[in-house]
C-alpha positions in Angstrom: -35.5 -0.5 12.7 -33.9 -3.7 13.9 -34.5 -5.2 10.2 -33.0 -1.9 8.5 -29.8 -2.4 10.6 -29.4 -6.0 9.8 -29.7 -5.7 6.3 -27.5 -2.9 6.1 -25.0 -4.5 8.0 -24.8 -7.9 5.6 -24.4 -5.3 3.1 -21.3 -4.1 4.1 -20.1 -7.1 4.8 -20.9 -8.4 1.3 -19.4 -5.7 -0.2 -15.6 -6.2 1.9 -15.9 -9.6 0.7 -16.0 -8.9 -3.2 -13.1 -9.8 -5.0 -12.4 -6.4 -6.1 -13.4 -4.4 -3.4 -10.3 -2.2 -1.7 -10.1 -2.3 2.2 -8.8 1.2 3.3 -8.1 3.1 6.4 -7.1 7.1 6.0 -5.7 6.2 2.6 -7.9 6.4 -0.9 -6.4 4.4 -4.1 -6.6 7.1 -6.5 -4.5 5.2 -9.4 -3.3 1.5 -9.7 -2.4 0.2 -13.4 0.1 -2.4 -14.7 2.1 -2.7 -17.6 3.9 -5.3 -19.4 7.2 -4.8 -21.2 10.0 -7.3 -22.6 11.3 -7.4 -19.1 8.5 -8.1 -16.9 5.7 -6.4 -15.2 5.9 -2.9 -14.3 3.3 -1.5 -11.1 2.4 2.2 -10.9 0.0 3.5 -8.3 -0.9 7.1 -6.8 -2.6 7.1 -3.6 -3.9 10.5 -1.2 -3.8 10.5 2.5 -3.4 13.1 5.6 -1.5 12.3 8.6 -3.5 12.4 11.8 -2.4 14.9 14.7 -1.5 11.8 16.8 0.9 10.7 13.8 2.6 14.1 12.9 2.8 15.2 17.1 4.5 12.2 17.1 6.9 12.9 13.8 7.6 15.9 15.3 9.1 14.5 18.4 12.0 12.7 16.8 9.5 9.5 16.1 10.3 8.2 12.5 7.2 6.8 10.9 7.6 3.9 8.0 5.5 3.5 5.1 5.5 -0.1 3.4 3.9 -1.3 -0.3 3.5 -4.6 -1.1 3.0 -6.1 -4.1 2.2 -9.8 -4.8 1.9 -11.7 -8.6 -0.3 -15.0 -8.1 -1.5 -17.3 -10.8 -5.1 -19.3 -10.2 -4.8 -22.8 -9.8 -7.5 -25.3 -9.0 -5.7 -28.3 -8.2 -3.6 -26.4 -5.5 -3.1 -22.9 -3.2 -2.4 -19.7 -5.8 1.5 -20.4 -7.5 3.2 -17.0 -6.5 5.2 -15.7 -9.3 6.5 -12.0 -7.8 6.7 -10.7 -4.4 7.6 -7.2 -4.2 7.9 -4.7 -1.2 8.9 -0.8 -0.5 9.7 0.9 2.9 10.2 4.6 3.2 10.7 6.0 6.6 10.1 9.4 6.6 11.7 11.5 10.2 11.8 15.0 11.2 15.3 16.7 10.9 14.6 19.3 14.0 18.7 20.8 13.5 18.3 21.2 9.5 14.2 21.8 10.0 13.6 19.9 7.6 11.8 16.3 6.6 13.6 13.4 5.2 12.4 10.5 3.3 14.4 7.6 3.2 14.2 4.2 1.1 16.9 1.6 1.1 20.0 3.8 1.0 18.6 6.7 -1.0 17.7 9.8 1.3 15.7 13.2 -0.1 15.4 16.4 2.1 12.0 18.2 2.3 11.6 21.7 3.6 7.7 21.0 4.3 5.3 18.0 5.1 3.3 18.1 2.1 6.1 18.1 -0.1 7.8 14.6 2.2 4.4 13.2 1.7 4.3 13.9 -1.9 7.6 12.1 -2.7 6.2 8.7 -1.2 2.4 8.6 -2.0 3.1 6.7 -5.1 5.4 4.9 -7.3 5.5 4.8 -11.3 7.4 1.7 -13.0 8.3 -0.5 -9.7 9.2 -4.1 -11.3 6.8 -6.7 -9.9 7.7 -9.9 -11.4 10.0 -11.0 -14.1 8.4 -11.8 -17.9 10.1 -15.2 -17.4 7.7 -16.0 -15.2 4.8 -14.7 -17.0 2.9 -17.2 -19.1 0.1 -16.2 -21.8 -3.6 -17.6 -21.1 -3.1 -17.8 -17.0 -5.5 -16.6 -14.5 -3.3 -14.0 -12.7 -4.2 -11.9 -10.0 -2.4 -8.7 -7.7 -2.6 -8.7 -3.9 -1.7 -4.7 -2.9 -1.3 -3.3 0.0 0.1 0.2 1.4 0.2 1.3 4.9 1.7 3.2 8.1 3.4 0.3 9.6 2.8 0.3 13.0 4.7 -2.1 14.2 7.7 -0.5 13.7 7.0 2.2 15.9 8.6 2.4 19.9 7.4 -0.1 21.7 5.8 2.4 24.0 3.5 3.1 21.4 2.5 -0.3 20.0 0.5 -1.0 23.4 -3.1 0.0 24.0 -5.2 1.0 20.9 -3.1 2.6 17.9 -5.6 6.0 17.4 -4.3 8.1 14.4 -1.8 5.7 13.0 -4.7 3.5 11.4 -3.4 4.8 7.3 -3.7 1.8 4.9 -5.1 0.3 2.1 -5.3 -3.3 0.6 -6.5 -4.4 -2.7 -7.1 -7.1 -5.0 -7.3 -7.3 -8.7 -7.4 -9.8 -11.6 -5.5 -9.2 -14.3 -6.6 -8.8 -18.3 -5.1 -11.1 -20.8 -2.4 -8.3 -21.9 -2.1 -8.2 -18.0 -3.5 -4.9 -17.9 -5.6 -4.5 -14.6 -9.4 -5.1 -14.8 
């Protein structure tokens, strides 16, 4: 029994340490690709995830919650730590309208009215053609590699509610990929 539970616990930890593996939490990667064009590298993704009670009680009491991407170009290097050649990241903070009764999703200074949850959601579970890193930086024949990561950032929430364990706000997922010569995900 003992033997069972050992092995199958060096198994899982084997398998979170594989290069590709993705780390998630609430939140399944359903689509990550890249594409190359004359003015850089383009990132589109798709992911599916369902708020927890604890995270839409909480939405519903005038608590906006924030949803961050990140997105990180790194060439291999032996001699030295990773050169980074694009750093890329997207908040959207998505709050309850409780006058209008309605959801709002905001990024940067761009806002989008919701009459239902799913539909808020929908807007910000994914992004097609998000610029990652310039094609000036972006030499043929280099080991590149992508760093992703999408989550509920918690630690924007009150401070009330960043003490004691964060139950029901626990929504990300990070990933790593190496990239193909025509830098193409693998």
């Amino acid at each position: 029994m003992f033997a069972r539970l050992a092995i199958a616990s060096f198994l899982a930890v084997l398998l979170a340490l594989l290069p590709g593996a993705a780390r998630a939490d609430g939140v399944e990667l359903v689509q990550l690709s890249t594409q190359r064009s004359e003015d850089g590298l383009d990132l589109s993704f798709t992911t599916r995830f369902e708020l927890s009670r604890a995270a839409e009680d909480a939405l519903h009491k005038g608590v906006p919650l924030y949803f961050v991407a990140e997105a990180a170009v790194l060439r291999s290097r032996w001699y030295w730590r990773d050169a980074r050649i694009g750093r890329v990241e997207r908040v959207w903070r998505l709050s309850w309208q409780p006058l209008w009764r309605q959801y709002r999703v905001s990024n940067g200074g761009l806002h989008q009215s919701f009459a239902t949850l799913e539909e808020a959601l929908a807007s910000l579970r994914g992004v097609s053609g998000w610029r990652i890193a310039e094609a000036k930086d972006l030499e043929d024949g280099g080991g590149y590699y992508l760093e992703f990561s999408y989550r509920l950032d918690v630690t924007q929430l009150p401070r009330p509610m960043q003490i004691g364990p964060q139950t029901g706000f626990a929504l990300g997922v990070e990933q790593k990929r190496n990239f193909a010569a025509d830098f193409s995900l693998k």
